[in-house]
C-alpha positions in Angstrom: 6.2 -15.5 20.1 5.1 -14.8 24.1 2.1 -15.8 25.2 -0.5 -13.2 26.5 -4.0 -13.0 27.8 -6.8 -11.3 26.2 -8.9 -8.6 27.5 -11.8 -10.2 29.3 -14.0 -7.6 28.6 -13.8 -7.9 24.8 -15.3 -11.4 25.0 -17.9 -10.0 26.5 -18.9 -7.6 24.1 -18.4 -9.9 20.8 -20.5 -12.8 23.1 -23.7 -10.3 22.7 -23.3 -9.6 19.0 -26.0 -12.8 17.4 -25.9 -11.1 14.2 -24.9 -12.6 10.8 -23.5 -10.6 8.8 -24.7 -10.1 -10.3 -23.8 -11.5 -11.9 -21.8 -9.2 -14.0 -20.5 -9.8 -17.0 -17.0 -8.1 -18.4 -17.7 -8.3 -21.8 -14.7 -7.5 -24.8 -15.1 -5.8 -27.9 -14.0 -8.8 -30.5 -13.5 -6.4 -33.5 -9.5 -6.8 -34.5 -8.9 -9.8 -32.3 -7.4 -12.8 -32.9 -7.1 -16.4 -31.3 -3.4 -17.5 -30.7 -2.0 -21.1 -29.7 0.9 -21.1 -27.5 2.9 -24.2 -27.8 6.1 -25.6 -26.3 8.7 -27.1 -28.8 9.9 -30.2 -28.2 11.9 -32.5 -30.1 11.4 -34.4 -33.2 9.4 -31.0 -33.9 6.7 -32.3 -31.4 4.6 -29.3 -30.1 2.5 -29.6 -27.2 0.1 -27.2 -25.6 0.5 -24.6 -23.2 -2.4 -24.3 -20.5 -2.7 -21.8 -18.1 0.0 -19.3 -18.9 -0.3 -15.7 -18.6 0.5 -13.5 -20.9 1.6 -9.6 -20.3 0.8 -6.9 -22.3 3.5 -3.7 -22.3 2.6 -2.5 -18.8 3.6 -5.7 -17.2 0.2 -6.6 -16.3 -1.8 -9.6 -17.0 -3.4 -9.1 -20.5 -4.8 -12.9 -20.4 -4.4 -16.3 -19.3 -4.1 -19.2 -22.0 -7.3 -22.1 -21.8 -6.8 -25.5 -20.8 -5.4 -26.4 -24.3 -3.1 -23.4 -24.6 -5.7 -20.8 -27.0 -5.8 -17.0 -26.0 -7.1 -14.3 -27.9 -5.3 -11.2 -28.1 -6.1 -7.8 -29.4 -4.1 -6.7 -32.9 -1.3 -4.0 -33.1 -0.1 -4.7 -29.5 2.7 -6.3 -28.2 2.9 -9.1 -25.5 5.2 -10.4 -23.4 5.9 -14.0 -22.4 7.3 -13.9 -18.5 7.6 -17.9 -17.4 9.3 -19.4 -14.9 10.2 -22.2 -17.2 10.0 -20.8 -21.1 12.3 -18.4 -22.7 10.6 -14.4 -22.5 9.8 -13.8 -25.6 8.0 -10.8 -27.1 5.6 -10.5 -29.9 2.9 -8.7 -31.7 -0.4 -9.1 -33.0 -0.6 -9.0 -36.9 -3.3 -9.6 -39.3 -1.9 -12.0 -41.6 1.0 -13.7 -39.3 0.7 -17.4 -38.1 -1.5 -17.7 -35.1 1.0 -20.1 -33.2 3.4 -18.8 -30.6 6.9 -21.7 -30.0 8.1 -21.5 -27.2 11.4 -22.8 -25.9 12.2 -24.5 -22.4 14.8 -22.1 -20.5 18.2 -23.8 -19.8 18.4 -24.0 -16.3 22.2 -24.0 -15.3 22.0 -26.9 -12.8 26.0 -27.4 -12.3 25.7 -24.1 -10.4 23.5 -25.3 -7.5 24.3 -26.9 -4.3 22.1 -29.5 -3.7 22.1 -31.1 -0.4 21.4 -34.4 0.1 18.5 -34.5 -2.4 18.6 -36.1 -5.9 15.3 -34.0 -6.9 13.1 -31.3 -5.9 10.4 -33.8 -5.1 12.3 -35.5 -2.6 12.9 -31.9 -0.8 9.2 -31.3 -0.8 8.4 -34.2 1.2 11.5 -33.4 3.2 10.3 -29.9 3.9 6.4 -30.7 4.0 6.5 -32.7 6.4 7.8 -29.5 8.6 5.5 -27.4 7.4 2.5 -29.0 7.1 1.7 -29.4 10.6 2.9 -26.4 11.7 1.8 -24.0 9.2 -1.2 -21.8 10.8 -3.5 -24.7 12.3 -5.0 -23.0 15.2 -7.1 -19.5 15.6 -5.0 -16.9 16.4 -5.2 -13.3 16.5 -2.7 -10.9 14.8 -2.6 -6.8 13.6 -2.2 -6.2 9.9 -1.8 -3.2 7.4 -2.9 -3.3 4.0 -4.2 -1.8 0.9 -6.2 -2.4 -2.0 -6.6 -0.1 -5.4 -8.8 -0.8 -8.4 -7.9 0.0 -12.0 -9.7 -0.3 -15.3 -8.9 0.9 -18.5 -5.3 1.7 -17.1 -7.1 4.4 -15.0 -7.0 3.7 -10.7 -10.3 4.2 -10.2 -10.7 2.6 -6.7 -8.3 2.6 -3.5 -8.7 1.6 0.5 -5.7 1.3 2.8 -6.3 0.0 6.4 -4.9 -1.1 9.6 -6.4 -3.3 12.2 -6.4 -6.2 13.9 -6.6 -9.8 12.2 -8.5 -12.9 13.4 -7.5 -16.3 11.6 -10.2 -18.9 12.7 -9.2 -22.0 13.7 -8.8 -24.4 10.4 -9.9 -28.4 9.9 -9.7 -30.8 7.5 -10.2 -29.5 3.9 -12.5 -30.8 1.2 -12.4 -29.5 -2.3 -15.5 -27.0 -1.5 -17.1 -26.8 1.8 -13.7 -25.8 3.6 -15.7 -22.9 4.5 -18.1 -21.9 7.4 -22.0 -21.7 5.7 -22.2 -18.8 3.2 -19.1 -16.9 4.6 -17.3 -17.0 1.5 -13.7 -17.5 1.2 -13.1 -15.2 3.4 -14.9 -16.9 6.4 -11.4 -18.0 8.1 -9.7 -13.9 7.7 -12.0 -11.7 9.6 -10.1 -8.2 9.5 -11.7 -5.4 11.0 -10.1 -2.0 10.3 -8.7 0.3 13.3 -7.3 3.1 11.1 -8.7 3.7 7.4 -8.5 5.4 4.7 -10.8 5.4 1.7 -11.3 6.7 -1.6 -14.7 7.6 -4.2 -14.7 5.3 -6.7 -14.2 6.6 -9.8 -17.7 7.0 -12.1 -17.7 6.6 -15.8 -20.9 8.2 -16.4 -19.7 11.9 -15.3 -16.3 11.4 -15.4 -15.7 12.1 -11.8 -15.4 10.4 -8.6 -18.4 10.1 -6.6 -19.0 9.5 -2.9 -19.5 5.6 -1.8 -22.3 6.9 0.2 -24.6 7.9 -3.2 -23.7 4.9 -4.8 -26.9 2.6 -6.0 -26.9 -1.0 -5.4 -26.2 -3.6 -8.0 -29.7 -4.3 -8.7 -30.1 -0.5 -10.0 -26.9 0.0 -11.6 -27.2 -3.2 -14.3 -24.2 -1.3 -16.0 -22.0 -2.0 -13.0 -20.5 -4.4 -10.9 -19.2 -4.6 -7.3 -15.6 -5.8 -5.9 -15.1 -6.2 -2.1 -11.6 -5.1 -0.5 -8.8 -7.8 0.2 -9.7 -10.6 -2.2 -6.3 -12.2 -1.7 -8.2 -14.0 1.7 -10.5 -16.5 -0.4 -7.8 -16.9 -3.1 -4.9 -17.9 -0.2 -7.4 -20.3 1.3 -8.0 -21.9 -1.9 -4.3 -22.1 -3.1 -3.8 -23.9 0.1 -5.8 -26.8 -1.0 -4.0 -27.1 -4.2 -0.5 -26.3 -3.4 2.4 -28.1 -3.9 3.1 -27.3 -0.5 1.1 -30.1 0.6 2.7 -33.8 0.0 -0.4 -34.9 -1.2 -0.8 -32.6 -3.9 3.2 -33.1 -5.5 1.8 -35.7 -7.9 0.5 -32.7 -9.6 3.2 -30.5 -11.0 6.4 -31.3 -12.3 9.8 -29.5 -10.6 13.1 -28.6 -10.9 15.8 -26.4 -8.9 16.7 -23.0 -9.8 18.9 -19.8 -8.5 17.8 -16.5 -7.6 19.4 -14.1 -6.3 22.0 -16.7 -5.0 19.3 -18.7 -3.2 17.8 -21.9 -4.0 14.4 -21.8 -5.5 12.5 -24.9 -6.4 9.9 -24.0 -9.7 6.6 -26.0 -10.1 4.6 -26.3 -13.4 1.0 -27.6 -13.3 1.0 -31.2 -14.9 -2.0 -30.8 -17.3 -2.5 -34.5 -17.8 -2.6 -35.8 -14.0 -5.3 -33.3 -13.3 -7.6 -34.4 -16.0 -7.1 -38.1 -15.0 -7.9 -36.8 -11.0 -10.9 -34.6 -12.3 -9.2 -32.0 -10.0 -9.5 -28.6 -8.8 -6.0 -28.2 -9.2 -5.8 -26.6 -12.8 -6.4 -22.6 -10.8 -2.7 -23.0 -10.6 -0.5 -22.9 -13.7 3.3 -22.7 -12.3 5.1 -20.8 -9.1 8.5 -21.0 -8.0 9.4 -21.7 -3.9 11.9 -19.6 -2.4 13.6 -21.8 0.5 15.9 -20.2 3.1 20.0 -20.2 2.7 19.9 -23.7 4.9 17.6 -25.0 2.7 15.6 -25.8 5.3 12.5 -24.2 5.4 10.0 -22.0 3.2 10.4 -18.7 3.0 7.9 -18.0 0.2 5.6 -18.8 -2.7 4.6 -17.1 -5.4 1.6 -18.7 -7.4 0.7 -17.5 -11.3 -3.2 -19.0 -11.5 -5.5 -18.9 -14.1 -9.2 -19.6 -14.1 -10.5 -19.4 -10.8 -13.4 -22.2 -9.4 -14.9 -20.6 -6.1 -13.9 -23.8 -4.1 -17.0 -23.1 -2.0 -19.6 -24.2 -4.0 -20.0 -27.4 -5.6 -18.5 -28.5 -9.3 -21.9 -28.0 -10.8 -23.0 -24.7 -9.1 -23.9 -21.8 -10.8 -21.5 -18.9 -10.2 -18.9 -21.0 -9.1 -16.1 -19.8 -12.3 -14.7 -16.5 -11.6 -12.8 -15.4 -14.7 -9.3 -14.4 -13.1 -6.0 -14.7 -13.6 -2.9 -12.9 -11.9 0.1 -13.5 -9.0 0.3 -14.1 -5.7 3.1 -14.2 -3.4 3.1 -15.4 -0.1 5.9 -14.9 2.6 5.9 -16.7 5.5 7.3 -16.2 9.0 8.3 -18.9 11.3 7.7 -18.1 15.4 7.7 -20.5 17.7 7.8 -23.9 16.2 4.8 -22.4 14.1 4.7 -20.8 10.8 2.3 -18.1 9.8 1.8 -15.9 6.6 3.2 -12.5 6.6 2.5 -11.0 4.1 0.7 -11.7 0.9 0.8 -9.7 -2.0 -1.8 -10.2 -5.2 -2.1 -9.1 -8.4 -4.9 -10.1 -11.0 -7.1 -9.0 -13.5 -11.0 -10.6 -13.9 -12.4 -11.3 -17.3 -16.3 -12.0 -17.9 -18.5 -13.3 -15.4 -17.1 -12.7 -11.9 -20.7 -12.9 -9.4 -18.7 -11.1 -6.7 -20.4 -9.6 -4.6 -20.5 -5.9 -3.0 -19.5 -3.0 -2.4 -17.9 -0.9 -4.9 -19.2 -0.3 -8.7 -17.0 -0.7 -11.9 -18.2 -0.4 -15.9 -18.9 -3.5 -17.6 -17.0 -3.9 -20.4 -14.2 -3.3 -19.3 -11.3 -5.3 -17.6 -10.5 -4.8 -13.9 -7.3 -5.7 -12.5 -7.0 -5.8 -8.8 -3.8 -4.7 -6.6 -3.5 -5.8 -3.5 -0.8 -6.1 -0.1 -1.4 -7.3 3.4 1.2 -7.6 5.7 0.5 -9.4 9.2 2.6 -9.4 12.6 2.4 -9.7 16.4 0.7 -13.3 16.2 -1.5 -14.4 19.4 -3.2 -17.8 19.4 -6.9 -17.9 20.9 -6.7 -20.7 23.8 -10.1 -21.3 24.2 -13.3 -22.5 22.1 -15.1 -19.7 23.9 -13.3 -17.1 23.0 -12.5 -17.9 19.7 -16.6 -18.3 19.5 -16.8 -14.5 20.5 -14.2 -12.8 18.5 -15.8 -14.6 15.5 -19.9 -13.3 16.6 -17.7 -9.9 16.9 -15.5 -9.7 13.7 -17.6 -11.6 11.6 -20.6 -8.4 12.2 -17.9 -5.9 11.9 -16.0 -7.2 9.5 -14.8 -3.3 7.2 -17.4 -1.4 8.3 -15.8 0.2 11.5 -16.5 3.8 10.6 -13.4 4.8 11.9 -12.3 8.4 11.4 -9.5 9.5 8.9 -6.5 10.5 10.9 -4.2 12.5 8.4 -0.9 12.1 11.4 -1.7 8.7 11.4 -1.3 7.8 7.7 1.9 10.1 7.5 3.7 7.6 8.8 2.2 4.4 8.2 1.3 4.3 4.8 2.0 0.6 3.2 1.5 1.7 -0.3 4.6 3.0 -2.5 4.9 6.3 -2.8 5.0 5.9 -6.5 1.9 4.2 -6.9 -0.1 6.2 -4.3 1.5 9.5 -6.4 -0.4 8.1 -9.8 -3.5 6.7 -7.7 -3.8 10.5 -6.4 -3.3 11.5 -10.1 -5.8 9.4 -11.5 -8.6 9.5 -8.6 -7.6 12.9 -7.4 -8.3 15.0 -10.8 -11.4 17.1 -9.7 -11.9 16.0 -5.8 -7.9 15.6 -4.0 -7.8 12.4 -2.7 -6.9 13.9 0.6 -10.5 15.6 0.2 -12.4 12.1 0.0 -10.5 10.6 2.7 -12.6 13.0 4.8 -15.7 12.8 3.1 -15.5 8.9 4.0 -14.1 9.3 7.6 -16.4 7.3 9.9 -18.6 6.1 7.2 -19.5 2.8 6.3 -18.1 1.0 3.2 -21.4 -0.1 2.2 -24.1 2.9 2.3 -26.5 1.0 4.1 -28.9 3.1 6.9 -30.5 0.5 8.2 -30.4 0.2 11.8 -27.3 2.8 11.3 -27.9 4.1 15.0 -27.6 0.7 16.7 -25.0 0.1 14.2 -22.9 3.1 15.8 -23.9 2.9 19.5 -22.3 -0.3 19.2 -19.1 0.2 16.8 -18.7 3.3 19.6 -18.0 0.6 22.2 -16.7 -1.9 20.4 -14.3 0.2 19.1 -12.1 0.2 22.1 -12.2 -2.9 23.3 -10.5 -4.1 19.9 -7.8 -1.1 20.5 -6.4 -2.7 23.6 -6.5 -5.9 22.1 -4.3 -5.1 19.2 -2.0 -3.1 21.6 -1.9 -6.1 23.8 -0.3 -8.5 21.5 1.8 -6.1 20.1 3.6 -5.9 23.4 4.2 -9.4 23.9 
């Protein structure tokens, strides 16, 4: 990575900006449902609970996540799936009458097949490798361009979708505690500012009328009591939380048991949550159930890690604050880059689904009643660390006000070329959204408009997008041609 210097002139517009920038509940129909135990069989017919572990329904997405001692409930006459990184797959369906308990089997793992160098046990590697990547992994602010998207679906209908690229600002990081890692009432998100350069943006899709309606005629929260509202790029506060609780961090291994692996004829190191180490620790540690590490063909560094978690605790608030349990359980895969002596993420890919009370904020609305599941990719390059505690002061006053809400105009050439999504799943998102407005048709209608309708102050909220607009142009270009 070469070293650059930013725009002068950009400091001085973000220095001006002094500005800052329902609960909901998902609720399930309980008719024909029934509660299952999954449990792991052992020997001398001992069977032991199985928390955290999702369970798939025929689509391959997340139908549910078992509780802390292994119950689910699951909907009769459908069949589930049983995807671990350390039980057998097994599939099964949901009868009346049949036994509520699902065995499940360890999965051999053929060890005699894997090299292992130097190391007796996985545990030994960790610390080997941690003590690499720990201090190297993302510690100072730097600035980077991204690309992402985002799309919405509920009641196996895409009813939501918003695809950007932009320019990235990672605040500098400190020393973690379990929930005030974050600046004031930023969120999760405080440490990922993106602020969108190209954008494109779909209606939501409105259960009432069957159709999709512009973002721009959307009520708020407090009006809509059947709705609620899911911002764009979630993955940020779920990353910075998962790096608290990782076993990425030597201080954390204690936590999960481990054991080598092959994949695709690399070395992979799996991790399962050890249930009784965090009760004893009264830890935070139970979002994560069990992931598997990808390590390079030398064995000597990360390459990636994907993390299956459960119930989410917003690590900002305190244990006993309201709102702090988000009902959500999914994936997410992290791949990281390593560039000059540093590494950084890039690219993280999530997919989840949230259950019951979620309290998360605006902008967009979704039917209660219903369960959401969230599909998201961000992919980052071109990283450029901020050298001074000035700057970095600025570009947070500037990204922190801008944040989504660039306005940018749609530009069709752009987006004919850069489009991170799959072709496949943009092809049934236009079916879906698309059925009575083309999605190409909303992409306008949202050009240069704000994600969240709001008119106040919209005129000084132009004048100064107008300049800032620019400023954050050469900047991107900048580090790109370092």
């Amino acid at each position: 990575m070469k070293k650059s210097i930013l725009l002068t002139s950009a400091f001085a517009t973000f220095a001006a900006i002094l500005m800052g920038s329902k609960f909901s509940y998902g609720q399930e129909a309980e008719q024909k449902k029934h509660q299952y135990s999954l449990l792991e069989k052992g020997e001398n017919k001992k069977r032991s609970p199985i928390p955290f572990l999702p369970v798939f329904s025929e689509n391959g997405a997340v139908y549910g996540i078992t509780d802390s001692i292994g119950n689910i409930t699951l909907e009769e006459g459908i069949t589930f799936f049983i995807r671990s990184f350390f039980y057998q797959d097994k599939a099964f369906r949901v009868k009346p009458n049949a036994e509520k308990v699902i065995l499940l089997e360890r999965a051999e793992i053929a060890l005699e097949e894997i090299e292992i160098r130097s190391f007796q046990n996985p545990v030994d590697q960790l610390k080997y490798l941690n003590k690499n990547f720990e201090p190297t992994f993302e510690k100072e602010a730097f600035l980077s361009n991204f690309r992402g998207y985002y799309a919405v679906q509920q009641q196996e209908k895409y009813v939501d979708f918003f695809e950007a690229s932009g320019i990235s600002l990672h605040s500098k990081t400190q020393k973690w505690k379990p929930y005030n890692f974050v600046q004031a009432w930023g969120g999760g998100s405080a440490y990922q500012f993106l602020v969108p350069l190209e954008l494109r943006r779909s209606h939501h899709w409105d259960w009432a009328t069957g159709d999709t309606i512009p973002a721009r005629n959307t009520s708020s929260s407090t009006e809509r009591s059947d709705q609620y509202f899911i911002k764009p790029f979630y993955a940020r506060e779920l990353m910075h939380a998962f790096e608290y609780s990782w076993p990425l961090s030597s201080s954390n291994l204690k936590f999960y048991d481990f054991q080598y692996d092959l994949e695709n004829g690399k070395e992979i190191i799996l991790f399962k949550s050890k249930d009784d180490e965090r009760v004893k620790a009264n830890s935070d540690l139970f979002l994560i159930g069990e992931g598997k590490i990808i390590l390079d063909e030398s064995g000597e560094n990360i390459e990636s890690i994907t993390i299956n978690f459960s119930k989410y605790n917003y690590v900002a608030f305190p244990k006993n604050r309201n709102g702090r349990e988000r009902q959500m359980g999914g994936s997410l895969s992290v791949i990281f880059e390593n560039s000059s002596d540093k590494v950084f993420m890039s690219e993280v890919e999530l997919k989840a689904k949230l259950f019951g009370p979620i309290n998360i904020g605006n902008p967009r609305p979704y039917q209660k009643g219903s369960e959401v599941t969230i599909v998201e990719k961000i992919l980052f390059e071109d990283f450029h660390f901020v050298q001074s505690r000035q700057d970095l002061e600025s570009l947070e006053k500037g990204f922190g006000f801008v944040g989504l809400e660039t306005i940018v105009a749609f530009d069709p050439e752009y987006w004919s070329s850069h489009a991170l999504v799959s072709p496949d799943l943009f092809n049934q998102i236009r079916k879906d959204l698309g059925s009575k407005t083309s999605l190409e048709d909303q992409f306008e209608a949202n050009s240069e408009k704000r994600l969240i309708p709001e008119e106040k102050d919209l005129a000084y909220y132009k004048d100064y997008i107008s300049k800032l607009i620019p400023q954050l142009k050469s900047i991107a270009q900048e580090i790109s041609e370092d």
